[in-house]
N, C-alpha and C positions, 0 to 999 in steps of 0.2 A: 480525284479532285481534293477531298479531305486530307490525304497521303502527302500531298505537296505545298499545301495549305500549313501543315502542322511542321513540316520539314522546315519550311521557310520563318515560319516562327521561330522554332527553334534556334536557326542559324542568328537570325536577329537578336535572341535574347544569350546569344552565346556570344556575341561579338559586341553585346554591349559593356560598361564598366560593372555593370548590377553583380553578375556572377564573382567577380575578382574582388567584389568590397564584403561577401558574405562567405567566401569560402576559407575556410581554415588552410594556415599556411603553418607547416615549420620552422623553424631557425634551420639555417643552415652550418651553425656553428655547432659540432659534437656535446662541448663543453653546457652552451645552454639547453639543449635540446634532452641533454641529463635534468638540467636543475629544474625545465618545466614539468620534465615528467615526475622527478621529486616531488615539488609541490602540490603536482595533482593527486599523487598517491597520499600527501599529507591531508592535504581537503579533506580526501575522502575518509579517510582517519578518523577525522575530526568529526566530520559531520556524522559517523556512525558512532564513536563513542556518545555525540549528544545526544543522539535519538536514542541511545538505548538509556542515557539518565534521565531526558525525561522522560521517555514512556513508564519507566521501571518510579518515580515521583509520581507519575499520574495515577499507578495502579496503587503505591500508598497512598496517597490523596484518599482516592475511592474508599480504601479499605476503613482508614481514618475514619472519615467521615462517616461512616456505616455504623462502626462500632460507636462514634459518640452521639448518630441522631438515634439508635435504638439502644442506646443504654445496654449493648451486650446481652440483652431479652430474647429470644424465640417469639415474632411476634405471629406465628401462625398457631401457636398453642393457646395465646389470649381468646385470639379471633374464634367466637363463637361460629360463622358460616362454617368453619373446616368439618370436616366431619373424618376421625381419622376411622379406618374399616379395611377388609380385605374384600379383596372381589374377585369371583368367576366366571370365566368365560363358559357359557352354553353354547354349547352349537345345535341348530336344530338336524335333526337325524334327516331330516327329507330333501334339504339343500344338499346341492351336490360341493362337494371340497374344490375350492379355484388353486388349481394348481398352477 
């Protein structure tokens, strides 16, 4: 029943205008069917040399800014909390090793 149900939708929404106003058509002209495809490879050109200037502006930005709210300073070597040290791991003898 759901088999014939969905079948019969289907047909309905295939035989309505909806599918033909949303689906991509080509030119059937050789000539245009070049120039669109040119211009989408230009888009896409475009739109990747932008994102790579601004991405590549945003990480100066960052950088910029970094260097002029810290003044160029190591602010982990003012900061009294750090405590610089080496450390070793112990393992206890009686745990067994997770391998």
């Amino acid at each position: 029943m759901s088999n014939a149900f969905f079948r019969d939708l289907h047909a309905r929404f295939d035989a309505s205008g909806v599918r033909a106003m949303f689906a991509p058509r080509k030119p059937r002209h050789p000539l245009l069917r070049v120039l669109l495809g040119l211009t989408g490879v230009a888009l896409l050109a475009v739109l990747l040399v932008a994102g790579l200037f601004i991405g590549a502006a945003m990480i100066l930005f960052g950088i910029t800014r970094r260097l002029l709210v810290r003044g160029g300073r190591d602010t982990r070597a003012a900061d009294a909390r750090f405590v610089d040290a080496e450390y070793r791991v112990v393992r206890d003898r009686d745990q067994p090793v997770l391998r």
